[in-house]
Backbone as CSV, one residue per row, in Angstrom:
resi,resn,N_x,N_y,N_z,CA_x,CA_y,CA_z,C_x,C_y,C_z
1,UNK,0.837,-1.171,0.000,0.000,0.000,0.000,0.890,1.246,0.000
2,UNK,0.923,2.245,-0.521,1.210,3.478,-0.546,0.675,4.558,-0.006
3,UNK,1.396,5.312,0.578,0.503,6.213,1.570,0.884,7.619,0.555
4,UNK,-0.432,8.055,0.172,-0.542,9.250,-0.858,0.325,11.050,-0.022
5,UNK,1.027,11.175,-0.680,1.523,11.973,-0.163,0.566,13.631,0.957
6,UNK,-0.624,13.302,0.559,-1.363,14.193,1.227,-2.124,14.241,2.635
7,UNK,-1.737,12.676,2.868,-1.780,12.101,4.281,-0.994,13.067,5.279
8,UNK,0.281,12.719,4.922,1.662,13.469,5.765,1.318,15.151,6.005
9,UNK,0.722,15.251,4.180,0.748,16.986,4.308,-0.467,17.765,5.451
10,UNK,-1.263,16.767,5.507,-2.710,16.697,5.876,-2.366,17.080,7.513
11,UNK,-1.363,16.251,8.186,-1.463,15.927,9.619,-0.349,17.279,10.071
12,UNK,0.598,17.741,8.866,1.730,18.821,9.097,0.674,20.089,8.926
13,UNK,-0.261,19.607,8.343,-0.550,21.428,8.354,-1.684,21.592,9.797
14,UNK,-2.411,20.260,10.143,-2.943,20.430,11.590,-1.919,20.624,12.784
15,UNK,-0.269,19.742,12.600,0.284,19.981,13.781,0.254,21.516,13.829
16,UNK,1.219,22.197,12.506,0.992,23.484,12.196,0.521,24.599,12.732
17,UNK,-0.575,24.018,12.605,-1.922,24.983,12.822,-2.297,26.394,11.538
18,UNK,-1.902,25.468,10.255,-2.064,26.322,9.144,-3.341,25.383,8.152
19,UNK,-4.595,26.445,9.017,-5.199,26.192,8.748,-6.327,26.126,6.862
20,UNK,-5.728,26.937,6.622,-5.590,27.365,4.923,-5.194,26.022,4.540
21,UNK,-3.964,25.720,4.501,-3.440,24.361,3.618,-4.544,23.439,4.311
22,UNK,-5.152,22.946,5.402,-5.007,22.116,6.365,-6.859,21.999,5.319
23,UNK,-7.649,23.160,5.512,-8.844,23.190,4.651,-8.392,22.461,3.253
24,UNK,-7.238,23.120,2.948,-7.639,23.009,1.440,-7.309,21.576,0.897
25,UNK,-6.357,20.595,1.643,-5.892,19.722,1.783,-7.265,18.862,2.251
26,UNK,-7.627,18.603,3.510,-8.911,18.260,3.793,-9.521,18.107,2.316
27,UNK,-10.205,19.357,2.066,-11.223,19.171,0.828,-10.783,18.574,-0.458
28,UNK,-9.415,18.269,-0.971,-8.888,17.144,-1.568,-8.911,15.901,-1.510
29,UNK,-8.593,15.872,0.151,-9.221,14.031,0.997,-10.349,13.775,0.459
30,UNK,-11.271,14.885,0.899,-12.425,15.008,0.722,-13.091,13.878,-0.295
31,UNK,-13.046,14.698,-1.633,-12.918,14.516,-2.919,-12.373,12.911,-3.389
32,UNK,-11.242,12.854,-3.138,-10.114,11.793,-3.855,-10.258,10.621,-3.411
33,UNK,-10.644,10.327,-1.579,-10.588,9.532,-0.699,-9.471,9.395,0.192
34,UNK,-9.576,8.793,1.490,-8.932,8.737,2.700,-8.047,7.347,2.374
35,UNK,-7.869,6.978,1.357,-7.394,5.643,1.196,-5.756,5.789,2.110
36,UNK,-5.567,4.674,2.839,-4.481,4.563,3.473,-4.410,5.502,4.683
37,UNK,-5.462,6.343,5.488,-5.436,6.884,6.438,-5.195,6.439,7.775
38,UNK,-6.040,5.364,8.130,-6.275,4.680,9.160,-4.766,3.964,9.316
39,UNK,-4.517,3.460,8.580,-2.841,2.778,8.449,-1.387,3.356,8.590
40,UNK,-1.921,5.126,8.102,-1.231,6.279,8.382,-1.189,6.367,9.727
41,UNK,-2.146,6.852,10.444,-2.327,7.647,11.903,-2.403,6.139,12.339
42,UNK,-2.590,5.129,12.442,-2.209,4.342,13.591,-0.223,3.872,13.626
43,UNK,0.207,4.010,12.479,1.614,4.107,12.011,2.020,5.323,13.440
44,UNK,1.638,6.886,12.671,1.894,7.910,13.453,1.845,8.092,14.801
45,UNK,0.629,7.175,15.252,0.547,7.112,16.955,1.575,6.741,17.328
46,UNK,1.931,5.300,17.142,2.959,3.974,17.606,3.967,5.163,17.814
47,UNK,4.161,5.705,16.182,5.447,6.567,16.696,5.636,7.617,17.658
48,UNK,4.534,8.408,17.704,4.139,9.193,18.975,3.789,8.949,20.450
49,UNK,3.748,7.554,20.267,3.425,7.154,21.724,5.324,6.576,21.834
50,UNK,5.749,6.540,21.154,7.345,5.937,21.855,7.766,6.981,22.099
51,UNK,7.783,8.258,21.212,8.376,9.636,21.569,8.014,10.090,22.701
52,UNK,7.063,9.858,23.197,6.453,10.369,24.287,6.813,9.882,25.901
53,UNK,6.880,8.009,25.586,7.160,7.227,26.500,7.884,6.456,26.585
54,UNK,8.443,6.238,25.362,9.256,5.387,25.550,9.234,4.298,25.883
55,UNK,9.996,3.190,26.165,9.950,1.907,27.141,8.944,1.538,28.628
56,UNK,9.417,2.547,29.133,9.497,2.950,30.700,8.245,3.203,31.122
57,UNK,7.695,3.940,30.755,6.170,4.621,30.936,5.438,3.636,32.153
58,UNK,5.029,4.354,33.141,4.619,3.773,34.372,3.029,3.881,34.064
59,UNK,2.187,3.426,34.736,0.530,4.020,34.575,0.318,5.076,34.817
60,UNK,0.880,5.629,35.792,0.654,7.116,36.460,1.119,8.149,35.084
61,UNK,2.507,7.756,34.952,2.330,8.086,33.136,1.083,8.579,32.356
62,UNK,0.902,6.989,32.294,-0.168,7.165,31.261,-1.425,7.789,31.491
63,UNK,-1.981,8.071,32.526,-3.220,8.439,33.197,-2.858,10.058,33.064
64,UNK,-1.719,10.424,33.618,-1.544,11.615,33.485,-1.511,12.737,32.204
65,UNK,-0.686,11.667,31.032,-0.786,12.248,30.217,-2.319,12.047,29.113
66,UNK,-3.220,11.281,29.320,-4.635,11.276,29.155,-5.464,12.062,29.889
67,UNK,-5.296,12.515,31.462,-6.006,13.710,32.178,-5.610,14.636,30.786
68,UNK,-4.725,15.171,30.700,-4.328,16.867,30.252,-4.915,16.652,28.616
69,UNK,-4.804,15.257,27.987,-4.751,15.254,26.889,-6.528,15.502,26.664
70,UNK,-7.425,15.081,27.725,-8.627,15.299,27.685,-9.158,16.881,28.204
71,UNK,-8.304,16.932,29.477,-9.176,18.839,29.526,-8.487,19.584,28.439
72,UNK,-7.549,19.163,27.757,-7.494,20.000,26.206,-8.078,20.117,25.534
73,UNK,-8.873,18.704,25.344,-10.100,18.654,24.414,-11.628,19.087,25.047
74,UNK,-11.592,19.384,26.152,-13.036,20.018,27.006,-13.431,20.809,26.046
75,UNK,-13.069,21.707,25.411,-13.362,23.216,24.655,-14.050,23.178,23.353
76,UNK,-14.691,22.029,22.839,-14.874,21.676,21.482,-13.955,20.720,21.006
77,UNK,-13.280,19.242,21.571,-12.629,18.364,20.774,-13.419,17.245,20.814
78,UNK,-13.188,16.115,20.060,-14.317,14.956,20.661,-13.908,14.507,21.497
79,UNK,-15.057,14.000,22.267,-15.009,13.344,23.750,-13.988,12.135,23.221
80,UNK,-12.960,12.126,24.095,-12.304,10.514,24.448,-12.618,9.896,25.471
81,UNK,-13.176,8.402,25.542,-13.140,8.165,26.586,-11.865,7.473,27.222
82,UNK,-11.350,7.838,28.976,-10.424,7.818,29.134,-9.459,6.316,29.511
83,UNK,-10.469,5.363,29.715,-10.104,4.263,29.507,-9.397,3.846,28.887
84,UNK,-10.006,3.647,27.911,-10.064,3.259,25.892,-8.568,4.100,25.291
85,UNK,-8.262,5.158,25.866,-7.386,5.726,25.467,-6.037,5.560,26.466
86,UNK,-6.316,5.169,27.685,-5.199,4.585,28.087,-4.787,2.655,27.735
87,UNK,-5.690,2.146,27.620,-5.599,1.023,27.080,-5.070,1.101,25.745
88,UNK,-5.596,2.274,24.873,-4.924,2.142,23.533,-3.197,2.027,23.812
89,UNK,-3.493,3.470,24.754,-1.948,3.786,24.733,-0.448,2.812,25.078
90,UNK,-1.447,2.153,26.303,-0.417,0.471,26.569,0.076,-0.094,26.078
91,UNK,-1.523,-0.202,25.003,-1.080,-1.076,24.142,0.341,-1.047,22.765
92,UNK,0.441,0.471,22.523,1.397,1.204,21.659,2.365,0.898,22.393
93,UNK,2.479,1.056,23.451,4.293,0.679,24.572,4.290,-0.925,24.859
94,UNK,3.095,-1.873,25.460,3.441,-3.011,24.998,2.438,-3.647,24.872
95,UNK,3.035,-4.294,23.390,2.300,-5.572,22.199,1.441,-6.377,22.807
96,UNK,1.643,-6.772,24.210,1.415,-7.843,24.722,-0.238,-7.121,25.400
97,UNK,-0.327,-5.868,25.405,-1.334,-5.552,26.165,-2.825,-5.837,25.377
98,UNK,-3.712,-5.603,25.949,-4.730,-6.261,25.282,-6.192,-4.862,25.232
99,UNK,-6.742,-4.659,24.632,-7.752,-3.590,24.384,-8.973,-3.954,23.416
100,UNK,-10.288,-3.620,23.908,-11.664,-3.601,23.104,-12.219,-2.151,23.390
101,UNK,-11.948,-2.045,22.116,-12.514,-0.351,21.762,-13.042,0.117,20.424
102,UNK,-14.163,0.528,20.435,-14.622,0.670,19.201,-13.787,1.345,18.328
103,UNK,-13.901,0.822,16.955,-12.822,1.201,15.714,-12.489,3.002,15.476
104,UNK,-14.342,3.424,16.054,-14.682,5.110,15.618,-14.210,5.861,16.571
105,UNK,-13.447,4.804,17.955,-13.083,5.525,19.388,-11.476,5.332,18.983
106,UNK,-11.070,4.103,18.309,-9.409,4.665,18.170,-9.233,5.434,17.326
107,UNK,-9.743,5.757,16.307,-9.489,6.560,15.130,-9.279,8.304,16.065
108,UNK,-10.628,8.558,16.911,-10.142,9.816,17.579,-9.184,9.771,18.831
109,UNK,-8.645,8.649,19.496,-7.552,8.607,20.208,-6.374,9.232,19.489
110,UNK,-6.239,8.172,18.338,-5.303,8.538,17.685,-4.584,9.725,17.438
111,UNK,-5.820,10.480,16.569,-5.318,11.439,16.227,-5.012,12.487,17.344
112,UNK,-5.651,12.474,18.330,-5.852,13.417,19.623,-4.201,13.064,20.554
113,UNK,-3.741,12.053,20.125,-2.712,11.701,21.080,-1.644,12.416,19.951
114,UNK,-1.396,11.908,18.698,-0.480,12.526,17.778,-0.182,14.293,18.045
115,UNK,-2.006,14.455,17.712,-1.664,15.951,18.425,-0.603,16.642,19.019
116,UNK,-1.433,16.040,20.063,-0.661,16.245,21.802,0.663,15.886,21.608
117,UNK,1.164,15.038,21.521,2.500,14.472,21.292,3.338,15.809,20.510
118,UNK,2.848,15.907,19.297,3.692,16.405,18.338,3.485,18.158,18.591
119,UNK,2.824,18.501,19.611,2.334,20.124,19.723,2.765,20.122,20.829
120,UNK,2.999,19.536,21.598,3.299,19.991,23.039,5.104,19.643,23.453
121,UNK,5.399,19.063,22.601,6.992,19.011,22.212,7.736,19.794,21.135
122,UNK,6.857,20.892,20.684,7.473,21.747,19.826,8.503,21.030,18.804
123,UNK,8.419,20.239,18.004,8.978,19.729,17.079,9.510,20.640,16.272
124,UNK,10.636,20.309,15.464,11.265,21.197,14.625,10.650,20.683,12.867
125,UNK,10.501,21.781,12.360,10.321,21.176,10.943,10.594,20.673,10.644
126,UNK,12.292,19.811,10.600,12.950,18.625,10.112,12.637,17.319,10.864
127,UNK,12.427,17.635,12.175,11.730,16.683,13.363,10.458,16.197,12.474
128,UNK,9.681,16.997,12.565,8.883,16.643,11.784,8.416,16.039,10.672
129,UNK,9.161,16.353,9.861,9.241,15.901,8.413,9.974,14.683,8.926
130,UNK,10.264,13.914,9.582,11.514,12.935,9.504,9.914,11.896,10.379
131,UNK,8.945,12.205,11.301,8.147,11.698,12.008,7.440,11.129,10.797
132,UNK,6.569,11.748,9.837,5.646,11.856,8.808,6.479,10.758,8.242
133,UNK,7.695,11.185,7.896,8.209,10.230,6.657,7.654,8.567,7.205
134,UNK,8.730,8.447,8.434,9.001,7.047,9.325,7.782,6.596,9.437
135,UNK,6.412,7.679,9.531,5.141,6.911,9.650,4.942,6.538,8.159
136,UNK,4.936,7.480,7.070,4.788,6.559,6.026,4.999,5.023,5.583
137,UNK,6.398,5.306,6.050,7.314,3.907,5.625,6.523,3.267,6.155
138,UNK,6.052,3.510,7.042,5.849,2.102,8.547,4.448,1.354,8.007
139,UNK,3.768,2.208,7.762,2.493,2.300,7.224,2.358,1.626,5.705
140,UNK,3.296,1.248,4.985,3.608,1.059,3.910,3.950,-0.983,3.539
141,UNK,4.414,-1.250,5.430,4.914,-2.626,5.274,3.847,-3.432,5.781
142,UNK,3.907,-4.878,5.197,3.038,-5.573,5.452,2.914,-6.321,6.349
């Protein structure tokens, strides 16, 4: 599978916050289809949840960084529930962990954790561009 180059551009112009490309890009998805998305941003999490935690990551960790990651979203984001999103998150640090969560509840973990991850660590443009790529690739193998 190939991940269409407008995936990457799609998620850089939300870390961004340039919202112009981020519309106009969107309304291309729109149009063309989301093909290879889901395979994208769960690629992008994995990688955002190691950047974040690494190996090590204790529960208190994880709970903590799901409190903040949710009163961020209080203001108009979709509800996560906070379970589901620490179970996701385990599960990204280890394989072995186990999670039942509806498909339409990881899809907004996902992206809500990438977010967070990639906005609240001030990434550098090349940082960046080097995240997008590695999720491509990743996203790419079978």
């Amino acid at each position: 599978m190939t991940i269409k180059p407008e995936l990457p551009a799609y998620i850089r112009a939300l870390v961004r916050g340039d919202n112009e490309a981020h519309d106009r890009i969107q309304a291309q998805l729109d149009s063309e289809g989301w093909d290879g998305f889901p395979r994208f941003l769960a690629s992008l999490c994995f990688l955002a949840v190691d950047r974040r935690f690494g190996d090590d990551a204790t529960s208190a960790d994880v709970i903590k960084f799901v409190a903040d990651l949710r009163a961020g979203l209080a203001d108009g984001g979709p509800e996560i529930n906070a379970e589901d999103a620490e179970a996701l998150i385990r599960a990204n640090i280890d394989p072995e962990a186990d999670y039942d969560i509806a498909p339409s509840m990881i899809g907004k973990i996902q992206a809500a954790v990438v977010y967070k991850v990639l906005t609240d660590e001030h990434i550098t443009d090349e940082d960046l561009d080097a995240v997008l790529i590695e999720a491509a690739q990743l996203a790419t193998r079978s």
